[in-house]
C-alpha positions, 0 to 999 in steps of 0.5 A: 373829908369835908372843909367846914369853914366859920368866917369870924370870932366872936359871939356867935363864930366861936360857939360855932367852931366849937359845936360843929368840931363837937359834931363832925369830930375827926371825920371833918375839917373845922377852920375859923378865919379871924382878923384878930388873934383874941375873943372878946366879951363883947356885953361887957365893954360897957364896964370898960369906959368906969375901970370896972373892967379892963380890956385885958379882962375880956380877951381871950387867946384863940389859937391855943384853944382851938389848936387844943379843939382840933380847930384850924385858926387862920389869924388873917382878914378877909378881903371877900367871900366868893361863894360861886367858887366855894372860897375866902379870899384873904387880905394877904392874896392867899384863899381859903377854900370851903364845902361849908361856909358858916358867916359870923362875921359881926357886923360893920358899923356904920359911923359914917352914916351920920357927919361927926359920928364914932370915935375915929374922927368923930366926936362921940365913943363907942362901947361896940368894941373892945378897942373902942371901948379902951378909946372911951375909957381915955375920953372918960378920963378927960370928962373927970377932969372937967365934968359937965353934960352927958349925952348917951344913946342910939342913933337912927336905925340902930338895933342893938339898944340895950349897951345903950341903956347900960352904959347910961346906968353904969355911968350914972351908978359911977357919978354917985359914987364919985359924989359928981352926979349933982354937976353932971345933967343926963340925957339918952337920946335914942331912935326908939319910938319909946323907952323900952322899945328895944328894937322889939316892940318891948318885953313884958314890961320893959317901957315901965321899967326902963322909964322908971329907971331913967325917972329915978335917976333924974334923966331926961330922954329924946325918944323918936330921935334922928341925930342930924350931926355932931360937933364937938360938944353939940348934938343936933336932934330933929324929934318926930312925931309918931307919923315921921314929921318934924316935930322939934329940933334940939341942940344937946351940949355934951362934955363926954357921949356914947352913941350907938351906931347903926350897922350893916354886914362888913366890906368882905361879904356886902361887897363881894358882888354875890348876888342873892346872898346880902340884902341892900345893907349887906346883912346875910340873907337866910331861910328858916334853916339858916341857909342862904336860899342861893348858895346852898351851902352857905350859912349864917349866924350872929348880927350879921344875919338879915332880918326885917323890923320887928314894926315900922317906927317913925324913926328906923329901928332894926331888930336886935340880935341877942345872945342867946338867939344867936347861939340857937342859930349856932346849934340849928346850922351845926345840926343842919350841915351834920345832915347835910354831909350825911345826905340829908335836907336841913330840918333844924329852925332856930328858936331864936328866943331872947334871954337877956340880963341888962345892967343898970350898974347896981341893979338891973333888967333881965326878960324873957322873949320866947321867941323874941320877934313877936308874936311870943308864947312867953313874956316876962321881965323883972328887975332887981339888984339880982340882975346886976349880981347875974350878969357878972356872974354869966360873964365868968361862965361865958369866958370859961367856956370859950376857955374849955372850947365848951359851946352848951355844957348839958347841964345849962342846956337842962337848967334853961329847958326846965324854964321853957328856953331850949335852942331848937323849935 
């Protein structure tokens, strides 16, 4: 019997659990190492700060659900992955040992990158986690008691654009609805060379969309941003040029900010002086197969995997990790490790196709990227108030199937198949 351990609980670490328990069945051991005792619906929390959604609302009790899996659910931190031993160091001195080990970490991030940054000590929120989330809901009471300036954005070499522009729309949508919009100016401040750019050079259509959206709304945006440092109620942005040179500073007052933070891989793995198995920012280096080239038998899924820029930018950028990508990355590695414990060489690659619904509170933009680092066989993206109806219904779905223990019921797998998105090229 062979012990397949997945280091994390999140998007991409429970799906995994539940697909390679689904696979090996009883002839293999499955454990998931988690520092927390919940799953968190991590699209969601942007809902959170308005009281669209509480908390509560977006966690679910591991342990149950796994014990009901046959899934061993190991509630403790990780201190450090020792992949030359084949072990998980925990935070409480004890060590998990492993055949497989499968790192879905999620990423750390990186507010200490720029001064006054994050809500721990910082002058702005964070929708990045659930937690987090929770803090800006309390901030986001205070700014209705004294309402004024809004800054929201991602600051530079972030990746993961799209809660950004959410959370900007879904606040906006809030302020019409409490009749305060007309006291309160908008800006979104962003790292992208332009709107829409996502991390990914666009999607169809996105740029128009998205700038669009943002005219509609009367706000107004700082593209190629470098956010130099924040103090309370201040911003302080160097704008560059499309060659990296300095092109204009502005001073942005704010009452209430949500800026996006850039990410590196988490203290347990970047720190574990493996050499060969993170790149500089501790991101989990992987081949085609999702394996780390140099421990063979170590994989990796989720945002915590590396990979490079889809384009250089003025501003650093990094290439997001969306949802459905990363559940393809889920079904290669639980096919790929299927192979390996039967005496096989790894043959699964992940399409790491995009298929995302963004919320722009009453509307929305949903894309299609197959696969979503260019170049693409298929592009697409369309807007509407169908999208905003979608997401809340894809949120529902999701939760239920980490409820069930479910990865990819047969029916989403035929329904996306009929649209040209499958999991594996």
């Amino acid at each position: 019997m062979a012990r397949i351990v997945v280091l994390g609980a999140g998007i991409g670490g429970v799906p995994m659990a539940y697909e390679m328990k689904e696979i090996v069945g009883k002839a293999h051991e499955v454990v998931v190492i988690s520092d927390t005792p919940t799953f968190h619906f991590v699209p969601s929390n942007p809902w959170i700060p308005p009281k669209w959604r509480k908390p509560e609302d977006l966690k679910i009790e591991l342990a149950p659900v796994m014990a009901k899996k046959g899934i061993n659910f190991v509630q403790k931190s990780a201190s450090k992955v020792d992949p030359a031993n084949n072990k998980v160091d925990l935070a409480d001195g004890t060590s998990v040992e492993y055949d497989f080990l499968v790192i879905a970490t999620g990423p750390r991030l990186a507010f200490d990158e720029v001064p006054g940054l994050g809500p721990h000590g910082g002058h702005t929120s964070s929708v990045c986690h659930v937690d987090h989330a929770a803090l800006a809901s309390d901030d986001w009471d205070r700014f209705m008691d004294d309402p004024g300036p809004i800054v929201i954005g991602a600051v530079q070499g972030a990746s993961c654009f799209g809660p950004a522009y959410e959370y900007l729309m879904i606040i906006e949508t809030e302020l019409r609805k409490r009749k305060i919009r007309d006291k309160v100016p908008m800006t979104f401040v962003t790292s992208e060379p332009y709107i829409g750019h996502l991390g990914l050079g666009g999607v169809g259509d996105t740029k128009g969309l998205l700038e669009s959206a943002l005219r509609d709304k009367t706000i107004k945006w700082i593209t190629n941003a470098k956010v130099d440092k924040i103090e309370q109620g201040m911003m302080y942005v160097t704008e560059v040029d499309d060659d990296g040179n300095e092109k204009k500073k502005h001073e942005v007052p704010f009452k209430h900010s949500m800026m996006l933070p850039a990410f590196t891989g988490v203290d347990a793995v970047r720190h574990c002086g493996a050499e060969g198995l993170t790149n500089p920012r501790g991101f989990v280096i992987v081949d085609e197969y999702q394996r780390n080239p140099t421990y063979k038998n170590v994989y990796s899924v989720g945002v915590c995997v590396a990979l490079p820029p889809v384009e250089k930018t003025p501003v650093p950028t990094g290439t997001p990790k969306t949802g459905y990508m990363i559940e393809s990355m889920v079904t290669a590695t639980a096919h790929n490790i299927r192979d390996e414990l039967a005496g096989k060489q790894p043959t699964d690659k992940p399409s790491l196709s995009a298929l995302c619904l963004a919320d722009l509170g009453d509307s929305g933009v949903a894309f299609l990227a197959v696969p979503q680092i260019p170049p693409r066989n298929t592009t697409w993206s369309a807007h509407g108030k169908w999208v905003h109806l979608a997401k809340i219904a894809f949120e529902k779905y999701f939760m239920r199937k980490v409820r069930k223990g479910i990865s990819e019921p047969f029916y989403e797998r035929m329904m996306l198949k009929f649209m040209g998105v499958v999991r594996l090229k």
